[in-house]
N, CA, C and O atoms as a CHARMM CRD file, in Angstrom:
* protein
*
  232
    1    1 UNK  N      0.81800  -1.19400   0.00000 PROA 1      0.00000
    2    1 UNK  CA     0.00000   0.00000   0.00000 PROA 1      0.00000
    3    1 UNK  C      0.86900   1.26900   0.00000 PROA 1      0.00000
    4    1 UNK  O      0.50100   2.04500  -0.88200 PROA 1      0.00000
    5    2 UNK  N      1.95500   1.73400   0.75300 PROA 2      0.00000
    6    2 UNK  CA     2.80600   2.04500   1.33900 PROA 2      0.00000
    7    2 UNK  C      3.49600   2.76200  -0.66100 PROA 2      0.00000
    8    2 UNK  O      3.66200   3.88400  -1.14000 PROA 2      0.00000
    9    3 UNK  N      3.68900   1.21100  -1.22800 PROA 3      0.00000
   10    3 UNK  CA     4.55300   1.63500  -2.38400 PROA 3      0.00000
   11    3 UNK  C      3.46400   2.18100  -3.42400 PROA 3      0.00000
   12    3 UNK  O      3.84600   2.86000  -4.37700 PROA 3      0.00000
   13    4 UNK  N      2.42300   1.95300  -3.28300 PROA 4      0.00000
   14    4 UNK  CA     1.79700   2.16500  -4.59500 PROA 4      0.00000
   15    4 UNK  C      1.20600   4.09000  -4.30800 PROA 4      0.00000
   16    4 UNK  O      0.99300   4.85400  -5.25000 PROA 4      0.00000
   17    5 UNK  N      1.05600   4.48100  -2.81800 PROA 5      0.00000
   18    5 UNK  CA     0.81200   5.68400  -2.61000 PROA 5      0.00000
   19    5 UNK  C      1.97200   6.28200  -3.05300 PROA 5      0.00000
   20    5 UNK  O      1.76600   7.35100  -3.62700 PROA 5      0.00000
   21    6 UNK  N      3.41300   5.85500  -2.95300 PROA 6      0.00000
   22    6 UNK  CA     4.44300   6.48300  -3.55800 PROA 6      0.00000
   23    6 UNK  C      4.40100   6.62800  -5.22200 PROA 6      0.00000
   24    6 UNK  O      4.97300   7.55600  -5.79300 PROA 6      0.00000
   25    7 UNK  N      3.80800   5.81000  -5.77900 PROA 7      0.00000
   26    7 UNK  CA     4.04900   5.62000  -7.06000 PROA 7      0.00000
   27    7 UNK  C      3.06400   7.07500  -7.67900 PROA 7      0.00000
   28    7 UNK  O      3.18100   7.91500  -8.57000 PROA 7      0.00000
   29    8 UNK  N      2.29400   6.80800  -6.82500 PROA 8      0.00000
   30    8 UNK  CA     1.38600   7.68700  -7.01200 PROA 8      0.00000
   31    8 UNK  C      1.74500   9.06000  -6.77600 PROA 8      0.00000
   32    8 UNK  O      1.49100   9.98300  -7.55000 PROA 8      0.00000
   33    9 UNK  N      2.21700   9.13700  -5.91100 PROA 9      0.00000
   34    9 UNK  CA     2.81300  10.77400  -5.26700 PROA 9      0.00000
   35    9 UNK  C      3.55700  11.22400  -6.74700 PROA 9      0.00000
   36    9 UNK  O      3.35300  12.27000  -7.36400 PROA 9      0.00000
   37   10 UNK  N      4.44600  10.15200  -7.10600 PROA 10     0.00000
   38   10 UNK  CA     5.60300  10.46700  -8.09400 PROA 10     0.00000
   39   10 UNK  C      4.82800  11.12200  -9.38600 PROA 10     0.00000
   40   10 UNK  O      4.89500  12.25900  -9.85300 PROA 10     0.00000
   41   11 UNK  N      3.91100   9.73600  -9.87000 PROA 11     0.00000
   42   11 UNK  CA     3.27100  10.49600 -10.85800 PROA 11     0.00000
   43   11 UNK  C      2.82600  11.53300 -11.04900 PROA 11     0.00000
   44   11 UNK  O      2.87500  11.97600 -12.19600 PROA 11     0.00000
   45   12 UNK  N      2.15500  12.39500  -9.87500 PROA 12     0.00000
   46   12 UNK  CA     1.38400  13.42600  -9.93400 PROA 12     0.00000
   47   12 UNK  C      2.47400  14.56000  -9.96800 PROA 12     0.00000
   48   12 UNK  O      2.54900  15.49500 -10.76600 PROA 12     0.00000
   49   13 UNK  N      3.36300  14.23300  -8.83200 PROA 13     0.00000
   50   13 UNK  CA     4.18300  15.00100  -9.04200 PROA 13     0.00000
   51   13 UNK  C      5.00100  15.91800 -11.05800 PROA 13     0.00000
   52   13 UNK  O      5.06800  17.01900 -11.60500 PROA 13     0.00000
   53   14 UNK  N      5.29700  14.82800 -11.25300 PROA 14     0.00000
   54   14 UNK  CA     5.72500  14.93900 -12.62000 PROA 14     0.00000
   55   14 UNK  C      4.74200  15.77500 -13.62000 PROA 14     0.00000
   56   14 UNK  O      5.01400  16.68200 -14.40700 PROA 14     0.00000
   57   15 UNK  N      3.44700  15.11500 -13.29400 PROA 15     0.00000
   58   15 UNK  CA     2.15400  15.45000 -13.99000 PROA 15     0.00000
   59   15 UNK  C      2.29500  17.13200 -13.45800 PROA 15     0.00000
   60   15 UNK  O      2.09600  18.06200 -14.24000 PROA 15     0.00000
   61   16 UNK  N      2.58300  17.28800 -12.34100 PROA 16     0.00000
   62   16 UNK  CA     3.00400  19.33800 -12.28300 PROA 16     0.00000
   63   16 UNK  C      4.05300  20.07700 -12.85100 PROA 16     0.00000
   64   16 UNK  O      4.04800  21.27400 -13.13800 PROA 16     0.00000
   65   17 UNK  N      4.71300  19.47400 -12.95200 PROA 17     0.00000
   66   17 UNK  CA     6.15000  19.78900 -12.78400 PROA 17     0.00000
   67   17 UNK  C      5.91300  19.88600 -14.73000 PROA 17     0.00000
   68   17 UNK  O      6.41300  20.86200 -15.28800 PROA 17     0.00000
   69   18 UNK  N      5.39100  19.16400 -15.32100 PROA 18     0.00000
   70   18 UNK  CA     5.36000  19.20700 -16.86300 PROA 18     0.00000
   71   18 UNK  C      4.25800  20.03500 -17.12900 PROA 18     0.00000
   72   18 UNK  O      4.58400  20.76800 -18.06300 PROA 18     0.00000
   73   19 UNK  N      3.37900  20.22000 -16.84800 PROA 19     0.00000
   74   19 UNK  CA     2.47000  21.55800 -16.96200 PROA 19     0.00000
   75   19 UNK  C      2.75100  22.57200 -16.14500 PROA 19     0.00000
   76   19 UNK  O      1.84600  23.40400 -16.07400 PROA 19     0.00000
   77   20 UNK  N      3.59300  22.76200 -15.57600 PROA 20     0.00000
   78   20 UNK  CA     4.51300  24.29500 -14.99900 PROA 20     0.00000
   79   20 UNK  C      5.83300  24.20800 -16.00200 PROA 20     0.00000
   80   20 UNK  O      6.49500  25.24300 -16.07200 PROA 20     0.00000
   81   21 UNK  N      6.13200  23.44600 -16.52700 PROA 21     0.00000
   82   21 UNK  CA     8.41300  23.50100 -17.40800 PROA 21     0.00000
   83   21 UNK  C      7.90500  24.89300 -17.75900 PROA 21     0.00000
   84   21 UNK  O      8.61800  25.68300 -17.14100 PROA 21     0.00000
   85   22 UNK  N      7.32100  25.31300 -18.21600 PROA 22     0.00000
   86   22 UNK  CA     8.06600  26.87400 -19.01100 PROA 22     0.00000
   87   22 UNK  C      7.98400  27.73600 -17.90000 PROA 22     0.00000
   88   22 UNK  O      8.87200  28.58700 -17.95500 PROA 22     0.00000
   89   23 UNK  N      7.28400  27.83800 -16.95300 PROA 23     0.00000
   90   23 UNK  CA     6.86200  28.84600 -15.84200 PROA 23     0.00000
   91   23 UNK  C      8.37800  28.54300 -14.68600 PROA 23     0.00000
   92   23 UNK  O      9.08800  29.42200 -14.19700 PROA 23     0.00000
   93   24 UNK  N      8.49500  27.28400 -14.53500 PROA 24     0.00000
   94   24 UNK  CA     9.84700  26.60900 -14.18300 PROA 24     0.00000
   95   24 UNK  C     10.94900  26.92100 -14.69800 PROA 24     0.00000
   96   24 UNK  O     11.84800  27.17000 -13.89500 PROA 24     0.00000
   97   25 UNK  N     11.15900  26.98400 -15.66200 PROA 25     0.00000
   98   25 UNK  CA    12.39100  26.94200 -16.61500 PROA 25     0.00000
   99   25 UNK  C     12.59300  28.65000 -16.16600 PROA 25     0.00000
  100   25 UNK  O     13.49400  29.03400 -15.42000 PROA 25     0.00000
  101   26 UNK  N     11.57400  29.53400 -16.78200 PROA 26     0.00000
  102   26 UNK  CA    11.96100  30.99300 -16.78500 PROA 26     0.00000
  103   26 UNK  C     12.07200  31.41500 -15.71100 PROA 26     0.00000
  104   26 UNK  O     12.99900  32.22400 -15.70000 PROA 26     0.00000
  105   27 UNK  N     11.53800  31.28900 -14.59200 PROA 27     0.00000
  106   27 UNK  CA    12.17000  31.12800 -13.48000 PROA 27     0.00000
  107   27 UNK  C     13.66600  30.73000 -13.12300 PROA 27     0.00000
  108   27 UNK  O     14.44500  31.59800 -12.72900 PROA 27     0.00000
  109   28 UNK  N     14.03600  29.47500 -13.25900 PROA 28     0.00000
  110   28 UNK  CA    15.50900  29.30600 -13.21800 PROA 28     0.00000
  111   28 UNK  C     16.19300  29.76600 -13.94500 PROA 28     0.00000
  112   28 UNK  O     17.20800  30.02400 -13.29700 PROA 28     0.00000
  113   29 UNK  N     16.40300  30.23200 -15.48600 PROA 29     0.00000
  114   29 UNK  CA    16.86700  30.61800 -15.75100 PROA 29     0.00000
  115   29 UNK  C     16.96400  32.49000 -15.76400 PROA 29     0.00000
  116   29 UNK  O     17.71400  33.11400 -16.51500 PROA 29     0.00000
  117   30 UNK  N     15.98000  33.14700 -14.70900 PROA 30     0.00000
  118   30 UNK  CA    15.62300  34.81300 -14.60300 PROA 30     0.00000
  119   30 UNK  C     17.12200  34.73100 -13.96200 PROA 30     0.00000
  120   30 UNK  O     17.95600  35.41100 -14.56100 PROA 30     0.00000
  121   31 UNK  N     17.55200  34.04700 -12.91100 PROA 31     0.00000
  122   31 UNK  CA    18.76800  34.19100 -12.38000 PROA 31     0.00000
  123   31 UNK  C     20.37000  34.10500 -13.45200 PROA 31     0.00000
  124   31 UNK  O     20.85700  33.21400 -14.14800 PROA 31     0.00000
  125   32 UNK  N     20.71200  35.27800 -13.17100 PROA 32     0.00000
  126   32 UNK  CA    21.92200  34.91900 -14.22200 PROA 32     0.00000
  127   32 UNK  C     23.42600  34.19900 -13.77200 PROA 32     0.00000
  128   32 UNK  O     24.34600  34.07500 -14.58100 PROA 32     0.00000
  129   33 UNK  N     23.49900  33.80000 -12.50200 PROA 33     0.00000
  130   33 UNK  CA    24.28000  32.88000 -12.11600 PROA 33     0.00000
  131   33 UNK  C     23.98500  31.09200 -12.53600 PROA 33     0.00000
  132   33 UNK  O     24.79000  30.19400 -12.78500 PROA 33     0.00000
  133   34 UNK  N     22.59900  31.09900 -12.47900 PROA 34     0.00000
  134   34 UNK  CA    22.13800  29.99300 -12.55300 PROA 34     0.00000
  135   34 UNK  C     22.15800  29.99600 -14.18000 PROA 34     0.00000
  136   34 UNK  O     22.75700  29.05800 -14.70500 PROA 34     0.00000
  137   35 UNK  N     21.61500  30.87100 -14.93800 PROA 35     0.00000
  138   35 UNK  CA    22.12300  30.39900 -16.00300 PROA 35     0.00000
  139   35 UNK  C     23.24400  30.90400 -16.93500 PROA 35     0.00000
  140   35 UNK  O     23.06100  30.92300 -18.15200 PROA 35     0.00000
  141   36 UNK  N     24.13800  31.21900 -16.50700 PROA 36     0.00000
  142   36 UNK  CA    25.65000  31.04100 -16.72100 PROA 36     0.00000
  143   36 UNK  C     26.13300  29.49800 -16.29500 PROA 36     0.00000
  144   36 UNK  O     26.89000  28.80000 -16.96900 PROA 36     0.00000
  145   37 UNK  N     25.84800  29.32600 -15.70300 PROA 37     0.00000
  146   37 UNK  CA    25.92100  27.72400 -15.39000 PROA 37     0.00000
  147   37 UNK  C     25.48300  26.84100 -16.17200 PROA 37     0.00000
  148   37 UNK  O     26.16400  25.96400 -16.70400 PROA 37     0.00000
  149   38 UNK  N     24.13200  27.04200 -16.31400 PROA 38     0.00000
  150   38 UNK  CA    23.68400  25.96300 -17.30600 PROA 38     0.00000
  151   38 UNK  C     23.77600  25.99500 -18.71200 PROA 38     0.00000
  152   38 UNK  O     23.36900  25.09500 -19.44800 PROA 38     0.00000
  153   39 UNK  N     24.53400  27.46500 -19.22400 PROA 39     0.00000
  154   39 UNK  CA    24.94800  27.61800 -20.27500 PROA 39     0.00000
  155   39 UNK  C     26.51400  26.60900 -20.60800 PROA 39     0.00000
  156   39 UNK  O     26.80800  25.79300 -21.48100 PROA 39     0.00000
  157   40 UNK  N     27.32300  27.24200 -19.28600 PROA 40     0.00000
  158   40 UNK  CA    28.94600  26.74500 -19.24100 PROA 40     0.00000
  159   40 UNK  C     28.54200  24.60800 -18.98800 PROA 40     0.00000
  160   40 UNK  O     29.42900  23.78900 -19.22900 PROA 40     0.00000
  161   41 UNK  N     27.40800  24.26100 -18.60100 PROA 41     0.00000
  162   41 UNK  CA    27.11400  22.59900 -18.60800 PROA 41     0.00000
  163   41 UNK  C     26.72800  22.44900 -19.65600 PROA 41     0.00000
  164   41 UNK  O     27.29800  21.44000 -20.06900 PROA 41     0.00000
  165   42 UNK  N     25.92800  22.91900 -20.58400 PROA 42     0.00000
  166   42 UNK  CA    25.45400  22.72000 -21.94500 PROA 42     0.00000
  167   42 UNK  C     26.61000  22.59800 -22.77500 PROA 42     0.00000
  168   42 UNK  O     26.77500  21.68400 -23.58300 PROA 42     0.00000
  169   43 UNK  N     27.26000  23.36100 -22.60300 PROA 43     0.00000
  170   43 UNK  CA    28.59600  23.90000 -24.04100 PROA 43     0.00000
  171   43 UNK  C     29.80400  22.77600 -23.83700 PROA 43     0.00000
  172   43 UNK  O     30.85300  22.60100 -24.45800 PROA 43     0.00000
  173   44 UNK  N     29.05700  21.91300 -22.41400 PROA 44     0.00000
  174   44 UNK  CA    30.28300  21.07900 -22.65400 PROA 44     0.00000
  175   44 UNK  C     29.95700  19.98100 -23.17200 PROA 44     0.00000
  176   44 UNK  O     30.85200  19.14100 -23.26300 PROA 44     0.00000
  177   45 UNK  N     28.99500  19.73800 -23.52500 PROA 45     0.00000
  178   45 UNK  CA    28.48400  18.18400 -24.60200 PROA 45     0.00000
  179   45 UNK  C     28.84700  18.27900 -26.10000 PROA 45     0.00000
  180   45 UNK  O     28.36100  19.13200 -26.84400 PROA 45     0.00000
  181   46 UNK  N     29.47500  17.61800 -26.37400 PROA 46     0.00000
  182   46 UNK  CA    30.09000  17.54300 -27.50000 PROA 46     0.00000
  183   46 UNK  C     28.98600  18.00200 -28.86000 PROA 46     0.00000
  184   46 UNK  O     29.06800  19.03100 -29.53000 PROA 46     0.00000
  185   47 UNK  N     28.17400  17.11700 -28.97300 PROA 47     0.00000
  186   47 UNK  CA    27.23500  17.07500 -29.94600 PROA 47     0.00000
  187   47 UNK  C     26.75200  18.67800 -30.10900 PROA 47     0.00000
  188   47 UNK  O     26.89600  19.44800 -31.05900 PROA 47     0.00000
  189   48 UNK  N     26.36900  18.79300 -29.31300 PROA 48     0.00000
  190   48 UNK  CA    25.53800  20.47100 -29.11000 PROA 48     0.00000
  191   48 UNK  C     26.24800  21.70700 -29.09900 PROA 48     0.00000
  192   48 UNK  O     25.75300  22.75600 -29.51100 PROA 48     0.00000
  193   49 UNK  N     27.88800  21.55600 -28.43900 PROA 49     0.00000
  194   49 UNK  CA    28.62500  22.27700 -28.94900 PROA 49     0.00000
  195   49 UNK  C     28.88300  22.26400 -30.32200 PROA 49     0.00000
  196   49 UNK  O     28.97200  23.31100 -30.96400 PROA 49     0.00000
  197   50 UNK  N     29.05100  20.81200 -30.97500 PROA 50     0.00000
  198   50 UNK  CA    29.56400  21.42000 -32.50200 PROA 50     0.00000
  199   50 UNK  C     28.72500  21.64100 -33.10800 PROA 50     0.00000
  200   50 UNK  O     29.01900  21.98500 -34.25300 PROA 50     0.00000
  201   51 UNK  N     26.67700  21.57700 -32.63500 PROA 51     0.00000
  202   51 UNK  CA    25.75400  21.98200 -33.68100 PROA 51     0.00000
  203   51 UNK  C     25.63400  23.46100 -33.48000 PROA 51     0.00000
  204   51 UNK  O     25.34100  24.00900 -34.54300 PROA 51     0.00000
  205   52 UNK  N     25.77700  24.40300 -32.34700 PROA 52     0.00000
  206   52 UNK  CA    26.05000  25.47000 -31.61900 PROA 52     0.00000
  207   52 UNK  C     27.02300  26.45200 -32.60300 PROA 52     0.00000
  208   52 UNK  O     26.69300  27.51800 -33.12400 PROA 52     0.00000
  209   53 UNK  N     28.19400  25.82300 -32.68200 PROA 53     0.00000
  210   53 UNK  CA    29.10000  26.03000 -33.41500 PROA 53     0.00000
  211   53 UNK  C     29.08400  26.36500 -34.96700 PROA 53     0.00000
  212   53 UNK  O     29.74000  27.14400 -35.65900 PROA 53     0.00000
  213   54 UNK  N     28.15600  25.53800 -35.20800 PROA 54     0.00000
  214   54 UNK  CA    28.51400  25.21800 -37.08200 PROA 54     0.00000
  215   54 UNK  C     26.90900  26.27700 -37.72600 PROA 54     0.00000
  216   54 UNK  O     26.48700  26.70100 -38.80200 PROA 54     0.00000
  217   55 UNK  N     26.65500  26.28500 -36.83200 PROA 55     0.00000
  218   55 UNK  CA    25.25800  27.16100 -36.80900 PROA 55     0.00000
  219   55 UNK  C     25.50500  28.77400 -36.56200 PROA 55     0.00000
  220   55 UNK  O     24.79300  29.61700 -37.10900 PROA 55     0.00000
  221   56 UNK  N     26.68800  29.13600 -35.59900 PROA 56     0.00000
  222   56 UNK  CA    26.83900  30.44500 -35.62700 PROA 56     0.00000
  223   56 UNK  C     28.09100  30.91700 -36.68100 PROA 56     0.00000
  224   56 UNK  O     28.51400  32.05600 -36.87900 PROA 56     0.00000
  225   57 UNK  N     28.56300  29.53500 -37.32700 PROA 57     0.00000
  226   57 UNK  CA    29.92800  30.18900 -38.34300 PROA 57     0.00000
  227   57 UNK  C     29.09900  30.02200 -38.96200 PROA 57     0.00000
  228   57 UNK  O     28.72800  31.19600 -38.97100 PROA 57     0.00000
  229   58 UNK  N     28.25200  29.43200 -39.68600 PROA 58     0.00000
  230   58 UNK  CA    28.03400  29.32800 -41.12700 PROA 58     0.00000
  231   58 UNK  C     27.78500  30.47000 -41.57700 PROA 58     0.00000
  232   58 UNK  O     27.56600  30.62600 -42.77800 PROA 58     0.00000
């Protein structure tokens, strides 16, 4: 009983958390420490840096 009220908590949870992401997101990112950060974690994945890349030389 115990696990399935958890399962449950989780879902719902998520179920907010995905009908708030943009209200969420602009929020975390209004801070510009926070997103200097998640800019300097982004730029370090290879893939996305070189599409990042080939997109602002071209």
């Amino acid at each position: 009983m115990q696990r399935l009220l958890f399962i449950i908590a989780i879902i719902l949870s998520v179920r907010g958390l995905m009908k708030n992401r943009f209200r969420l997101l602009n929020t975390f990112l209004s801070n510009k420490w926070l997103r200097t950060l998640s800019v300097a974690l982004v730029m370090r994945i290879p893939g996305v840096r070189e599409k990042m890349m080939y997109q602002m030389l071209r």
